[in-house]
FIRO-493281 format. One line per 8 residues: number of its first residue (from 1); their letters; for each residue x, y, z of C-alpha. Coordinates in nm, 4 decimals, m for minus. Each point is the difference from the previous one (the first is absolute). Example, Ala and Ser with C-alpha at 12.3 -4.5 7.8 and 13.67 -1.06 7.14 Angstrom:
1 = AS = 1.2300:m0.4500:0.7800; 0.1370:0.3440:m0.0660;
END
This chain:
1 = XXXXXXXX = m1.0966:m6.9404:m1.4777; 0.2968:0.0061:m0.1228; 0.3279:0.0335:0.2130; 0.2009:0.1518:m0.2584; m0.2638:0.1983:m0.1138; m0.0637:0.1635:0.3615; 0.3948:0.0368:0.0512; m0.0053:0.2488:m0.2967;
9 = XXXXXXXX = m0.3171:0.1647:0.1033; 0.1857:0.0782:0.3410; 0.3209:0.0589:m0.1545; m0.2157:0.2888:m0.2029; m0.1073:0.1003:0.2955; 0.3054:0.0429:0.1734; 0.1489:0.1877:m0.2705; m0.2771:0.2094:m0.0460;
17 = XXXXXXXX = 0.0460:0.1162:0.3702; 0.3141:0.0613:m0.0658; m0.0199:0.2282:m0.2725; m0.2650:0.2172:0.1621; 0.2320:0.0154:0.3411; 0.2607:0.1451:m0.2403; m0.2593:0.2082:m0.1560; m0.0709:0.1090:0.3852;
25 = XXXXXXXX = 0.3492:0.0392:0.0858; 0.0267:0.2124:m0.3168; m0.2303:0.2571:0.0663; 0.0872:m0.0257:0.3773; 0.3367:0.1725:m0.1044; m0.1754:0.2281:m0.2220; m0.1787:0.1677:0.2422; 0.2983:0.0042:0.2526;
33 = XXXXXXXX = 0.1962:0.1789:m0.2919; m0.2542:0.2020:m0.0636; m0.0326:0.1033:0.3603; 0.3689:0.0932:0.0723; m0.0183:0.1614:m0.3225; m0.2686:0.2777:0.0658; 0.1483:0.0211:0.3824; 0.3063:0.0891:m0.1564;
41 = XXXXXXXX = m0.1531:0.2575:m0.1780; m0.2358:0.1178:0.2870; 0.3465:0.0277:0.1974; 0.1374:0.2019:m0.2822; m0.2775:0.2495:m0.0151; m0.0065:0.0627:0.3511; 0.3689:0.0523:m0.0010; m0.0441:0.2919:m0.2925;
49 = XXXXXXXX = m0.2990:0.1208:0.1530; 0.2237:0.0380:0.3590; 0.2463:0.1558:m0.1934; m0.2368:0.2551:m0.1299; m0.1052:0.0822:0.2979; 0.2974:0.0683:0.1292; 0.1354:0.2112:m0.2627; m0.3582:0.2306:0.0169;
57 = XXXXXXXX = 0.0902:0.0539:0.3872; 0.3472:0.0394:m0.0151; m0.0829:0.3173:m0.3002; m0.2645:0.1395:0.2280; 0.2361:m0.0403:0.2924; 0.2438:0.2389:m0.1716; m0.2450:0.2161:m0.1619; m0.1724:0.0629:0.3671;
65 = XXXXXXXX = 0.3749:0.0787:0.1285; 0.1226:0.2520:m0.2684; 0.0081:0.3253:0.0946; m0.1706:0.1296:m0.3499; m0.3014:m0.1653:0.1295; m0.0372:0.1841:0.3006; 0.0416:0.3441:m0.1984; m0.2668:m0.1482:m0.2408;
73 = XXXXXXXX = m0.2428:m0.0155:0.2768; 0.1024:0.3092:0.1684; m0.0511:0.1422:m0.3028; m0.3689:m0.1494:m0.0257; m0.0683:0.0876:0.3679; 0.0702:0.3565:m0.0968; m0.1991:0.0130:m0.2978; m0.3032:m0.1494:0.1878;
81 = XXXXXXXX = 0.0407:0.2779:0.2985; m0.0500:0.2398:m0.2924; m0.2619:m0.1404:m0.1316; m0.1778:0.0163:0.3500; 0.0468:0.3157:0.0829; m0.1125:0.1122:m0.3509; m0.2898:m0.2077:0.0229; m0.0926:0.1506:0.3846;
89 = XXXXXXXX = 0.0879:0.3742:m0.1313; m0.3051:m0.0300:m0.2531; m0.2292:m0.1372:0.2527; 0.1213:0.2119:0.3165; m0.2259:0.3176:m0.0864; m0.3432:m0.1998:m0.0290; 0.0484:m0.1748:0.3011; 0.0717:0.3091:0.2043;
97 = XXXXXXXX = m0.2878:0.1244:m0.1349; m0.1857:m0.3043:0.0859; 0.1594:0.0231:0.3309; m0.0794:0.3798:0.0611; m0.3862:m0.0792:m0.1160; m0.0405:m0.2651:0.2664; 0.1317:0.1890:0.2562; m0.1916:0.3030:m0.0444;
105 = XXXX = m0.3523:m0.1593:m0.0878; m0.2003:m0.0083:0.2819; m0.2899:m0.3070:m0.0063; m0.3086:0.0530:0.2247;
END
């Protein structure tokens, strides 16, 4: 063979393993890029999603604490005591009926 022939067959070579460590290297620091990249936005997100937690419980806080919330549901409490005792009123007669039947029916 020939020696200067084989030196540029190696020289190829060499620069041919160069190129694709670059081309390595290359898309190494792509993918670190692109890494930081959507942690940065992952971080981001979590931070507005914190946030809007936060602000929900901090409204409900002083919603639950105002004092026009607590007539609201006295209000409802009273309303629903109504209702009840409506609701029992129209029923009360049968079941003394039913009541007064079982009591005064004798089974042999």
């Amino acid at each position: 063979m020939d020696p200067m022939r084989s030196q540029g067959g190696i020289q190829m070579l060499l620069s041919a393993e160069q190129e694709a460590q670059q081309i390595v290297a290359a898309a190494r620091n792509l993918k670190l890029s692109r890494l930081k990249q959507a942690k940065d936005e992952a971080e981001k997100e979590a931070t507005r999603y914190r946030s809007q937690l936060q602000a929900d419980f901090q409204k409900k806080v002083s919603e639950g604490n105002s004092a026009a919330t607590a007539k609201q549901l006295e209000q409802e409490t009273v309303k629903k005591i109504e209702k009840l005792k409506q609701s029992s009123s129209k029923v009360q007669s049968e079941l003394v009926d039913m009541l007064v039947k079982f009591v005064t029916t004798v089974k042999n």
